[in-house]
C-alpha positions, 0 to 999 in steps of 0.5 A, a space after each residue: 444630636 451627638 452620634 446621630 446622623 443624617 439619612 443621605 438624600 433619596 436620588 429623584 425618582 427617575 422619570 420614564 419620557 412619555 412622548 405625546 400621543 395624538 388621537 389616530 385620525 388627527 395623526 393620520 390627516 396631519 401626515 396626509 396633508 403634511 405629505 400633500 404639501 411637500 409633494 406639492 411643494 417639491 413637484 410642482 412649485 420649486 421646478 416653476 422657480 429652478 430647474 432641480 438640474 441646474 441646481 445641483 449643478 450649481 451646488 456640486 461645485 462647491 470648494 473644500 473651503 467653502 464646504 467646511 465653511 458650511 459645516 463650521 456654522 452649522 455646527 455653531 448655530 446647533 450650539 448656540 441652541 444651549 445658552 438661553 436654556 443655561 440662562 432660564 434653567 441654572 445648573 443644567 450644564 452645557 451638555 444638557 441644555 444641547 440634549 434637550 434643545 436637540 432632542 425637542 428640535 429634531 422631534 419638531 423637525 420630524 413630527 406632525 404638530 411639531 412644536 407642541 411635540 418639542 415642548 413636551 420633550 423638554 419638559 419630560 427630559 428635564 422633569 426625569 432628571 428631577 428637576 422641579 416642575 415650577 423651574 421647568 415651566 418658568 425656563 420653557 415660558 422665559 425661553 418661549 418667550 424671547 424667541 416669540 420676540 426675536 422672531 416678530 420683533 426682527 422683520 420690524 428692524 429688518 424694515 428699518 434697515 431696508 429702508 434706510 438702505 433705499 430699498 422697500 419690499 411689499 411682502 417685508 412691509 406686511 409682515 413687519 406690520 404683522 410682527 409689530 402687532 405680535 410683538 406688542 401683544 406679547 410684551 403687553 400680555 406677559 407684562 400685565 400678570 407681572 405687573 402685580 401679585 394679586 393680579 397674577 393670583 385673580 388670573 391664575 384662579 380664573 384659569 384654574 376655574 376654566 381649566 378645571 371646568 374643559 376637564 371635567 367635561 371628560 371626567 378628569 380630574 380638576 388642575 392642581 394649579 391655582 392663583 397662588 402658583 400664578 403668584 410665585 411663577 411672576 416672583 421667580 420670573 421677575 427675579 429671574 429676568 431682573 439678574 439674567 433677562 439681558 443675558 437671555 436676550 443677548 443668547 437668545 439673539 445670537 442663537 437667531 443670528 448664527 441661522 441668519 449666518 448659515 443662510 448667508 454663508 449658504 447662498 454665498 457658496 453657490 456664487 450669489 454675492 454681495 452685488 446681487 444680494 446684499 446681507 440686508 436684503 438676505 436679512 429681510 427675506 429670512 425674517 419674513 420667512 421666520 414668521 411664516 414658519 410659525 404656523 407650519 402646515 409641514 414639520 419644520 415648515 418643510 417645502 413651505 420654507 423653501 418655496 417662499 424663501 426661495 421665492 424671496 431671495 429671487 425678488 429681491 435679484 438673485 437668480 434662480 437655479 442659485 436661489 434654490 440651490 443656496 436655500 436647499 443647502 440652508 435647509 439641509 445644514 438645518 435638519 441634518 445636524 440637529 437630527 444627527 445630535 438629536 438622535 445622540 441625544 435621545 440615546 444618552 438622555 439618562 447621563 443628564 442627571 448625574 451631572 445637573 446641580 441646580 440650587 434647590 432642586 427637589 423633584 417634588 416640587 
């Protein structure tokens, strides 16, 4: 109407991050045995693959150029986290996406139960931002799910390439298999509630039901969620992948090949070469071993990592102390970096909604 005028739009409640909380006992024993396997890891199996002397031998001798080198791809693969959540998540923003990667990153690298730690992160950064829930969800399930394909999906081509190369490794041949199997029930169990409006909403009721139940069990209120947030969540993610699925896959790539790239510019700078290990064989060792890290017995598969890829690399001919000493490096370009942007990130984290502009957001949603 004439004269009159319309309220300004309240800004989104600005919501405090609640960081999980583990019960007391189960923290404590996930501490301890995190502890026993790194103490084991680092006191008794590495020193049986190199002498700790002779590897920092090898490793001080780095050049000025190979050290900024180092950093250099470091620094791309911490930026290469960003682009699949700009893709899943419309109107974040470059900054953003680096703070809530880095942040959930470097809280996953640190604490027991890592993973689940880091999605809870995200969800709460972006959730006090006042993003709406159902983009949240639909970004985290998109993200989660190309990165579960790249990880089980690149031992299946790491295989191929080998063989094609004349070369063939026991321990690539079973988790190539292993991944083959992961990778097809990941395709064919997000392709069945995608198939088909009803039969998202008959899942999502199911669920519900279920869900309901397990919480009633501890005088909990019931889920809110149904069938009909399981139908809107496939009309949103098909419209979603069908505009930008090929450009989620390609981020999503990149941001696992600039890792591959740090390990073997790693190994590279402590004098392992091509003769003695070729890219293709760096290539199966590090994808063997990025399957192994998805059931973490440490945070960041700390000690784990290094033990089996170093164990890896010098099967395939590298030699020992350089082995050791190029995947320390790796490991250490990996924590560093994200922890020093995770911490920067944790401590600007409110900045993130001043500057997001996502279509249709509304913080009750």
């Amino acid at each position: 109407m004439p004269g009159s005028e319309t309220p300004p739009r309240e800004p989104p409640e600005r919501r405090r991050i609640r960081w999980p909380r583990r019960p007391k006992t189960g923290r404590t024993i996930g501490i301890l045995i995190s502890v026993a396997v790194i103490v084991v890891v680092f006191a008794l199996l590495l020193p049986k693959i190199a002498d700790y002397g002779e590897v920092w031998g090898v490793a001080k001798d780095l050049g000025a150029g190979m050290a900024v080198a180092l950093l250099l791809v470091a620094a791309l693969n911490v930026l290469t986290f960003a682009p699949p959540w700009m893709v899943a998540l419309p109107g974040l923003g470059f900054l953003n996406a680096v703070r809530v990667t880095q942040a959930s990153t470097a809280l996953s690298l640190v604490a027991p139960g890592g993973p689940a730690v880091g999605i809870t992160t995200q969800v709460a950064m972006l959730r006090s931002w006042g993003l709406p829930a159902r983009a949240i969800g639909l970004a985290v399930g998109l993200v989660g799910f190309a990165s579960q394909l790249a990880i089980y999906g690149l031992p299946v081509v790491a295989l191929v390439v080998l063989s094609g190369s004349g070369g063939r490794n026991g321990q690539l041949d079973l988790i190539a298999v292993i991944g083959l199997a992961v990778f097809t029930l990941i395709v064919l169990g997000s392709a069945v509630p995608l198939s088909s409006g009803r039969l998202a909403h008959w899942i999502g009721e199911r669920a519900a039901r279920v869900a309901s139940a397990v919480k009633g069990l501890v005088n909990q209120a019931p889920v809110r969620w149904g069938g009909e947030s399981f139908r809107l969540f496939r009309t949103e993610a098909l419209a979603l992948l069908r505009h930008h699925g090929p450009m989620l896959a390609v981020t999503t790539l990149a941001n696992a090949l600039t890792d591959l790239l740090l390990l073997a510019v790693s190994l590279r700078a402590v004098g392992i070469d091509a003769t003695h290990l070729s890219l293709i064989q760096v290539f199966a060792a590090w994808s063997i071993v990025r399957v192994l890290a998805e059931f973490p017995l440490t945070p960041g598969g700390l000690g784990v990592v290094e033990v089996a890829l170093s164990g890896l690399l010098v099967g395939f001919g590298a030699e020992n102390d350089a082995a050791v000493a190029g995947v320390l490096i790796y490991r250490f370009l990996q924590f560093a970096p994200t922890i020093a942007v995770g911490l920067i990130a944790g401590a600007t984290w409110r900045r993130g909604a001043r500057t997001i502009n996502t279509p249709g957001t509304d913080a009750t949603a």
